[in-house]
N, C-alpha and C positions, 0 to 999 in steps of 0.2 A: 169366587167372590167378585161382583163387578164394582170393587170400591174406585171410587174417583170419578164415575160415570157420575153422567146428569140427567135430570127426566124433565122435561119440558112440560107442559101441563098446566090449563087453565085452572085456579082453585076454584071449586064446586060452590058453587050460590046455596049449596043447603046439605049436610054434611052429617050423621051423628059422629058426636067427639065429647070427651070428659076430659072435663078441665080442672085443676089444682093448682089456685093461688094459695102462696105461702107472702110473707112480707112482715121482719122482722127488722130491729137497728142490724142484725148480727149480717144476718141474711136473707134474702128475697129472690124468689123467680117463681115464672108462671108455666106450666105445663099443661098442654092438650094431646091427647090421644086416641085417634079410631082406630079400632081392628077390624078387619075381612074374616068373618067366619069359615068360608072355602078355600084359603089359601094360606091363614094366618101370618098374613102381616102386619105387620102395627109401623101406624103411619106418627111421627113425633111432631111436635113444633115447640118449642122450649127457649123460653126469654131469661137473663139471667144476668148482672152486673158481670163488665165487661173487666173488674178489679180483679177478682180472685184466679188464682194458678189455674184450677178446674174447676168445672161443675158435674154431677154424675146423675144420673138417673137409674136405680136398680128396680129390679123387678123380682119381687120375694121377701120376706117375712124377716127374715136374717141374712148377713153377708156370707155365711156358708151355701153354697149351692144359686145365689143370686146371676143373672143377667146384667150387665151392670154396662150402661154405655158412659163414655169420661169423653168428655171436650174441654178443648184447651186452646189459647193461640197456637196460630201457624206462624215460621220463623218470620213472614213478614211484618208480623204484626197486625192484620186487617183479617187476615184466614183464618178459619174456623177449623181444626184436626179432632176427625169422629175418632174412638178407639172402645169397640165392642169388648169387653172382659169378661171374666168366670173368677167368679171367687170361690175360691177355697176354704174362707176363714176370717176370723178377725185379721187380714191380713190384704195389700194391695194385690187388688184382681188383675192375673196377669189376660193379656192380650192374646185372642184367639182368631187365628188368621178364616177359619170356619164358617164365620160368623159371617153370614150375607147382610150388612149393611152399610150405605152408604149413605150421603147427603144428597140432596136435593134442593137443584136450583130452579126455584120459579122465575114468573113473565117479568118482575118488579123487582129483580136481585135485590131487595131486603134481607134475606136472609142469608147466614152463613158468613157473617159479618161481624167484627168487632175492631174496635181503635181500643187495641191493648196499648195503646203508652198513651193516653189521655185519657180514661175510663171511658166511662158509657156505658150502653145496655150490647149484649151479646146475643144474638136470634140467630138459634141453629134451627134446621128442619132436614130432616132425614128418615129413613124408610131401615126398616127389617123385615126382610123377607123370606116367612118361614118362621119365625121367631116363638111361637109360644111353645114349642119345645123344647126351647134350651134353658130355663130355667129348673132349677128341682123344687118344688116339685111343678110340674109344668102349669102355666096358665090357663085359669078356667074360663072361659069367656060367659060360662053363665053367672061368674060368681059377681053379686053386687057389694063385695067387701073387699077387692083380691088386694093382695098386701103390694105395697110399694114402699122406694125408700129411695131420698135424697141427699145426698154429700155435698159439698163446697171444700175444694184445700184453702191454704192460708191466703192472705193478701198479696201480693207480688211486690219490691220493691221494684216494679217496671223501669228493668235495667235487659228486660228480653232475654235473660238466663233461662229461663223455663221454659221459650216459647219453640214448639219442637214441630217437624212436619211427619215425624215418626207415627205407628200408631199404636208402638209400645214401650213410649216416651215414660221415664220414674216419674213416680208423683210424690209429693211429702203425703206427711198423713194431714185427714182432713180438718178444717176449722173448726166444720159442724155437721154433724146429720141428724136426722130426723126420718120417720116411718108415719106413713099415710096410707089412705084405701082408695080405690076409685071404683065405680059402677059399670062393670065391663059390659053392662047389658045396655047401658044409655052407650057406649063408647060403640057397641059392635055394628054393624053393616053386614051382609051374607055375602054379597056379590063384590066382587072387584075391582067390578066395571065404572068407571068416573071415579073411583078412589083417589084422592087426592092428600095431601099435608093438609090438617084441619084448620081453623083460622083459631086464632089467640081471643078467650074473652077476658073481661076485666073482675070478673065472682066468680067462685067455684060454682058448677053445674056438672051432677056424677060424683063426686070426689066426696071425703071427706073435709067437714071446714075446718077441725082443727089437727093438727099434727099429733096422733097417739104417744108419740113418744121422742124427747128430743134432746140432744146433748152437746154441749158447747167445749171443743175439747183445743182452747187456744195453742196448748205446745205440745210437742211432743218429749215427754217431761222423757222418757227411757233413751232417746236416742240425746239431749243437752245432759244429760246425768252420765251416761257413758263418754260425751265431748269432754265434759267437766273434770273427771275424775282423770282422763289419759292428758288432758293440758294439763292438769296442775303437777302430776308424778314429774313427765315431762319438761314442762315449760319453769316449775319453781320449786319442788324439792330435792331432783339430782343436780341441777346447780346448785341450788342452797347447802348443798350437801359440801359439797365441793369444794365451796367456797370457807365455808368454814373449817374443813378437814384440814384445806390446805394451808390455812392461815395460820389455826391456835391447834391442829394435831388431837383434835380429842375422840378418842377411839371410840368412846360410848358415846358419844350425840352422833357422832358416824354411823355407827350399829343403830339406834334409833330411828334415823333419819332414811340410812336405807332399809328398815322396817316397816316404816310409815310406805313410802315409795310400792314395797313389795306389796301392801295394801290395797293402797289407791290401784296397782297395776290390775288386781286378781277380781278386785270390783270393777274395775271398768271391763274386764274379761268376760265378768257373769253378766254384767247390762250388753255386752255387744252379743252373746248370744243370746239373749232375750228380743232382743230388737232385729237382728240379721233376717227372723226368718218372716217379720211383717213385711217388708219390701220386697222388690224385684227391681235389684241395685246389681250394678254392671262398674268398674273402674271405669275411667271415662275414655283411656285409647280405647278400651273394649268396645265402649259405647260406641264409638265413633266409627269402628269397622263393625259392629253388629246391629245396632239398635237403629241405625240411620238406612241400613240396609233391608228392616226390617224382619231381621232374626227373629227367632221365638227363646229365647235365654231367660234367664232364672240364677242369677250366680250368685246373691246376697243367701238365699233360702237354699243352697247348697254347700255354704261355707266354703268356696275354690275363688272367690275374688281377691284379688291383690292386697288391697287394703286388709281381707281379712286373714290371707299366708303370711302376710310379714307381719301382725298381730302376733298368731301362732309361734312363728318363729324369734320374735322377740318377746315372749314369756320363756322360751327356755335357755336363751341368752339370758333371763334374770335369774331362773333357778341354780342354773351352772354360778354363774358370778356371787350369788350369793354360798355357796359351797364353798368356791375359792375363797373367798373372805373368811368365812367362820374357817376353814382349815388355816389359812393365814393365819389367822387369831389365836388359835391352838396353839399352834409352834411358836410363835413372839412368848406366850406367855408361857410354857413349858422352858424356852429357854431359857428365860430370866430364871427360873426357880433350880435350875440344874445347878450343881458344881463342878460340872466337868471341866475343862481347858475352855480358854475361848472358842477356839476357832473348831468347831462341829466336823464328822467327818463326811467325808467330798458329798456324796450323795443324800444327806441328808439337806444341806447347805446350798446343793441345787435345786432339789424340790422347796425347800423354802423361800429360794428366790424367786422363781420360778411361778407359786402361787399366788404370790402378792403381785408380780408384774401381768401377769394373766387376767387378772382380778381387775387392776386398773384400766388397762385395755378394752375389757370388755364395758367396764362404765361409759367408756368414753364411744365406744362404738352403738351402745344402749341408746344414749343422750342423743346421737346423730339420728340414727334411726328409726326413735323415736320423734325428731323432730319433722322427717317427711313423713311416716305413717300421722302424723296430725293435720299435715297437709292435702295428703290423698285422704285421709277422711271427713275431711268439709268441703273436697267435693264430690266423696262418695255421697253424704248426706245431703248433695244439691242445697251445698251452704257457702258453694267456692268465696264468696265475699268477705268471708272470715277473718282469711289466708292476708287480704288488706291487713290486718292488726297481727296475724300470728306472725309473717314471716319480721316484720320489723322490731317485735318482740324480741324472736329467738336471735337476730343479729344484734342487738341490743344487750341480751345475754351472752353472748358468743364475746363481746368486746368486753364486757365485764370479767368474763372467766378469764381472757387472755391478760386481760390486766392486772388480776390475783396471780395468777401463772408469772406474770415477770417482776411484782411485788415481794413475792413467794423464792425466787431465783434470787433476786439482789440480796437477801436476807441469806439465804443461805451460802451464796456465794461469798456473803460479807463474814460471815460466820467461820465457815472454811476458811478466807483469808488471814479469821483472828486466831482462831487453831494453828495454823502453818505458824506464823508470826510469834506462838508462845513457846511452838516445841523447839524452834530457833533461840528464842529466850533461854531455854531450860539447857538445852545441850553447849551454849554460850560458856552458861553457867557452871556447869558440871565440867565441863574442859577446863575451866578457868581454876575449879575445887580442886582436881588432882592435877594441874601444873603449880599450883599450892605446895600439894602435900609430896611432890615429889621436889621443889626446894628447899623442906624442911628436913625431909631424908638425906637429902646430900649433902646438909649441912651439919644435920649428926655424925655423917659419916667423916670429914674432916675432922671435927672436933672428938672421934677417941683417940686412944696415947697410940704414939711409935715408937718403936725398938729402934735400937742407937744403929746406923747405917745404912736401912732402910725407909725407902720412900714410906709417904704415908698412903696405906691401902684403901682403895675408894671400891665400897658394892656397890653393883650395879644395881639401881632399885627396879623391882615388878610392877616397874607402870609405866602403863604406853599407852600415849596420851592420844582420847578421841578424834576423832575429826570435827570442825566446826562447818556448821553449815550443810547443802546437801552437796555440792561439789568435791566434797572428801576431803580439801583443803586443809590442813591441822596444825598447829604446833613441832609435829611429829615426837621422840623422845631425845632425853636428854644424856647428850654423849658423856661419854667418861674423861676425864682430863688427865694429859698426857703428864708424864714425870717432868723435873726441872733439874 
C-alpha cells in the first residue's frame, strides 16, 4: 500500500466526475467521483463540516459487504486521517491494511485540511487504486444507479479525544446515514492518463438528488442502556444496600435489594453482549501499544477485552455471593427454630461462620471492582469524560459508607459497653442475694438449743460466695467462729 505518499498534479481543466450534494440541519457534504475504466481507480474529492468525529463514504447497497472509506482528524488537529474499511455487518467496518488508498495533495494545499477545534468545512481528496473490486458485490461502471452510502458519527465535544493519526482509530456509532445512487457512466473515463481528483460542484450532476433512504440515529441507545444499568447496580444499589443493612439490620430489604442488584447486573450482561460485537473496541493500554502501531485487532467482537474479562469474572463473583447469602440465611433461620443446646457442634459453627464472613467480603470486593470496571468502560466506549462525574461520585459514596461503617461501630460498641455494664449489674446482685442468704443461715444456726456443757454447734452452710466483677475479686465465704 503506498499510503502517506503524495501525487503532485495539475487538476484537469475538463474531467468526467459525478457529483452528490446532500445538505440537511442534521447533516451536509458534497461528493464527486471519476473512475478509470482500465485500471479501476476512483478518484474522491469530499467536502464535509469539520464538527463531526467522522465522515464515511460506502460503496454498496448495504453495510454488509460495503467498501467503506472513514475520515477523521489527525491528532493535530488541521490533518485529515483516510482509513479504507470492510464491513461485515450492521457493525463498525474494521480497517484493511490491503486496501491501496491514500490521499492526495494537490498545487493549492486546499485539501486534506481541517480546523477540528473551531469547526469549519473538511476537504479530503484521495485516490483508490484498483478499487472496484473490493466491494461485494463488485462495482459496475456501467451501472447508472450503483448504490452508495453515506455516514457522519456524532458531534465532538472538541476536547481532541477522538482525534487519532491511526488508520484503525474506534469510531462511536454513527449520528446519521443515508443511501444514494450515482451515474458511473457520467463518472467513468477509459484512460488514466491526466486523471486527476475531480473538482467539487455546487448541484448534483450523475447522482441521485434525493437520498433513497435515511435515518437519524442520535444515540446509541444499547451501549447508554448497558452504561445505565452497571452504574446504577454499582454506583446506587449495593451501597444503598449497605447502608441500610448496616444501620436498621433488615434481612429482607437486604434480600430485595441484592435481588434488584442481581437484575440490573444480568441486564446489563445481555446489552453488553448485544453491543460488544458492533464495534472494534480495544482497552485503551491495548490501544495504545496496538492501534497506534497500526495493528489489525478486533477484541470487543471476540469478547478477550479487559473491560469485557473482568465483566465475566465479576458476574460469577455475584453468583457465588449470592449462594453464600441464601446458604447464610438457611442456617440463621434453621437455628433459631432448633432446640438443641446453644452452642452448635465445631463444624457446623465454622461453616456458618465462615459463609456469612465470605459473603460480606465478596460484596465489598464486588462494589470495588465494580467501580473500575465502569471506569475502564467509558473509556472502552470512547466516553472517558464521564469518569469527570463517576470517579467523584464513587468517592462521595466511599465517604458515606465509611461514615455508616463508624455510625454503625459507635452504636454497637456502645451497646456492647451496656451488655458488659448489666452483666456486672446482675452478678453484683446475685453475690449480694446469697451473702444474704448465707447470714440468715448462720444465724439460724446459733439460734437452735444446746446441750448443757457443750459449745454451741455451728453448720457450715453450702454456699460459696461468687466472685464480683471480672477480676475474680469476691467476698470469698464465710468462716466458722471459733469457740469461747
Amino acid at each position: 500500500m503506498a499510503a502517506g505518499s503524495a501525487l503532485l498534479a495539475p487538476v484537469a481543466a475538463q474531467q468526467n466526475a459525478s457529483t452528490f450534494v446532500f445538505s440537511e440541519t442534521v447533516a451536509n457534504l458534497t461528493l464527486s467521483l471519476t473512475a478509470v475504466a482500465q485500471t479501476g481507480d476512483l478518484w474522491f474529492r469530499l467536502e464535509a463540516p469539520a464538527e463531526y468525529d467522522w465522515v464515511a463514504i460506502g460503496i454498496g447497497s448495504q453495510m454488509k459487504g460495503a467498501l467503506t472509506f472513514v475520515t477523521y482528524p489527525s491528532k493535530n488537529g488541521t490533518a485529515i486521517t483516510l482509513s479504507p474499511r470492510l464491513s461485515t455487518g450492521h457493525t463498525e467496518p474494521e480497517y484493511n491494511s490491503k486496501i491501496d488508498a491514500y490521499k492526495v495533495d494537490l498545487t493549492n494545499h486546499t485539501e486534506n485540511f481541517v480546523d477540528a477545534a473551531n469547526g469549519g468545512v473538511m476537504q479530503m481528496a484521495f485516490v483508490c487504486r484498483n478499487c472496484t473490486n473490493w466491494p461485494s458485490p463488485p462495482l459496475d461502471l456501467s451501472d447508472t444507479s450503483a448504490p452508495f452510502m453515506f455516514a457522519v458519527g456524532p458531534i465532538s465535544d472538541q476536547t481532541g479525544m477522538r482525534w487519532f493519526n491511526s488508520p484503525s482509530a474506534p469510531l462511536r456509532s454513527h449520528l446519521m446515514w443515508g443511501q444514494f445512487t450515482m451515474d458511473m457512466t457520467v463518472a467513468t473515463v477509459q484512460s488514466p492518463e491526466g486523471v486527476t481528483v475531480p473538482q467539487l460542484q455546487n448541484f448534483t450532476v450523475g447522482a441521485s438528488n434525493n437520498v433513497t433512504r435515511i435515518q437519524n440515529d442520535p444515540y446509541d441507545y444499547g451501549s447508554a442502556f448497558h452504561a445505565i444499568t452497571m452504574c446504577l447496580a454499582v454506583g446506587l444499589f449495593l451501597p444503598f444496600d449497605v447502608l441500610v443493612f448496616k444501620l436498621f439490620r433488615k434481612i429482607r430489604f437486604h434480600m430485595w435489594t441484592q435481588g434488584i442488584t442481581l437484575g440490573l447486573f444480568i441486564i446489563g450482561l445481555g446489552l453488553g453482549f448485544w453491543v460488544a460485537p458492533l464495534f472494534v473496541r480495544v482497552s485503551w493500554y491495548r490501544w495504545k501499544m496496538l492501534v497506534e502501531s497500526n495493528a489489525h485487532i478486533s477484541q470487543s467482537k471476540n469478547f478477550n477485552s479487559g473491560h469485557e474479562i473482568l465483566g465475566f469474572f465479576m458476574i460469577v463473583l455475584i453468583l457465588v455471593q449470592l449462594y453464600l447469602g441464601i446458604s447464610h440465611h438457611r442456617q440463621r433461620e434453621a437455628k433459631r427454630k432448633e432446640f438443641a443446646p446453644a452452642s452448635p457442634p465445631q463444624d457446623t459453627k465454622t461453616k456458618y461462620t465462615s459463609h456469612g464472613f465470605i459473603h460480606s467480603v465478596l460484596g465489598l470486593l464486588i462494589f470495588f471492582l465494580g467501580i473500575v470496571e465502569c471506569a475502564v468502560g467509558f473509556d472502552f466506549a470512547l466516553s472517558v469524560a464521564y469518569n469527570k462525574l463517576w470517579v467523584p461520585l464513587v468517592l462521595a459514596v466511599v465517604i458515606i459508607l465509611l461514615f455508616v461503617y463508624g455510625i454503625r461501630y459507635c452504636f454497637d460498641t456502645n451497646k456492647k459497653d451496656q451488655e458488659e455494664f448489666a452483666e456486672l449489674d446482675r452478678r453484683n446482685a446475685e453475690a449480694w442475694q446469697q451473702y444474704q442468704t448465707s447470714q440468715n443461715e448462720r444465724q439460724q444456726n446459733y439460734a437452735q438449743p444446746q446441750m448443757h456443757g457443750q459449745f454451741g454447734a455451728y453448720k457450715q452452710p453450702d454456699v460459696e460466695m461468687r466472685p464480683v466483677g471480672q477480676s475474680g475479686q469476691g467476698y470469698g465465704q464465710v468462716g466458722v467462729p471459733q469457740p469461747y
